[in-house]
N, C-alpha and C positions, 0 to 999 in steps of 0.2 A: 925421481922422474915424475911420480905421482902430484906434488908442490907444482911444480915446473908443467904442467899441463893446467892444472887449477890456475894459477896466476896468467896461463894464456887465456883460457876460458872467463875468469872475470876481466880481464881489459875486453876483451871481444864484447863481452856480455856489456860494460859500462859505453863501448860505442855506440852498440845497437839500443839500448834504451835511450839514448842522450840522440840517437839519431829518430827514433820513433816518436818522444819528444817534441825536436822542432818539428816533424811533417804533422804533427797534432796540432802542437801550435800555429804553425802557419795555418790550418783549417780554419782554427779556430775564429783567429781574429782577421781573416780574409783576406789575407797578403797576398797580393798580386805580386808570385815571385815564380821565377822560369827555374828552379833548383828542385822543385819538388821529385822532379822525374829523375834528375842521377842523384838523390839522396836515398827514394826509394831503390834504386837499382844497387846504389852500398849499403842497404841497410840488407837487403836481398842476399849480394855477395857476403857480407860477413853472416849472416844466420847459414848462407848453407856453407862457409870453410867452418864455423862450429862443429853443424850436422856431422860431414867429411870428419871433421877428426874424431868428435865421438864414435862414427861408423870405424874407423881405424883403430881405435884403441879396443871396441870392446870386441874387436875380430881377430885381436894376437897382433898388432902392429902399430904398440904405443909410439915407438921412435919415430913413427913417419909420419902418426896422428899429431905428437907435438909439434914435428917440422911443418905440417902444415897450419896446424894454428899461430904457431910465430912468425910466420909470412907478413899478417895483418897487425898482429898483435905488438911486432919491435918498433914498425913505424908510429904505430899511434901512441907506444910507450913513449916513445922519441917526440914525438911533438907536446905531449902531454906535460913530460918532465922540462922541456923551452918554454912552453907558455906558465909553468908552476915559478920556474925559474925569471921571468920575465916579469910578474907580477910580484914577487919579491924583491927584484930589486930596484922596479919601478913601479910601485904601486897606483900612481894616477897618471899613470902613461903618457909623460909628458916627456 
């Protein structure tokens, strides 16, 4: 059970940085882009279903802290392994 909570917490963890990331980026270089506001707002969502599960697991209720970190974590594994998948077998996307 213990594996299987850590493997949801690093995908969660790899969204939220990769999402923190572009809103840095976008700062940075002064992109006039209308995304900022629901990137912040999933980057928001996913730090607190992290929070939520670690409050769940370390109160006597791993089972339901994992079911709530796999909520986020099966979709983005799911698009993660399409696009992994998409650049191998088209590597210059044509």
């Amino acid at each position: 059970m213990n594996w299987f909570f850590l493997t949801g917490a690093a995908i969660n963890g790899a969204a939220i940085l990769y999402a923190v990331y572009e809103m840095l980026s976008d700062r940075r270089f002064r992109r006039k882009t209308d995304s900022i506001g629901s990137l912040l707002s999933a980057t928001l969502l996913s730090t607190g279903d992290v929070g939520l599960a670690m409050f769940l697991k370390n109160n006597g209720q791993p089972e339901l802290g994992v079911m709530v970190l796999w909520m986020l974590a099966l979709p983005l594994l799911t698009y993660g392994l399409f696009v992994g998948m998409l650049l191998l077998v088209r590597p210059d996307w044509k």
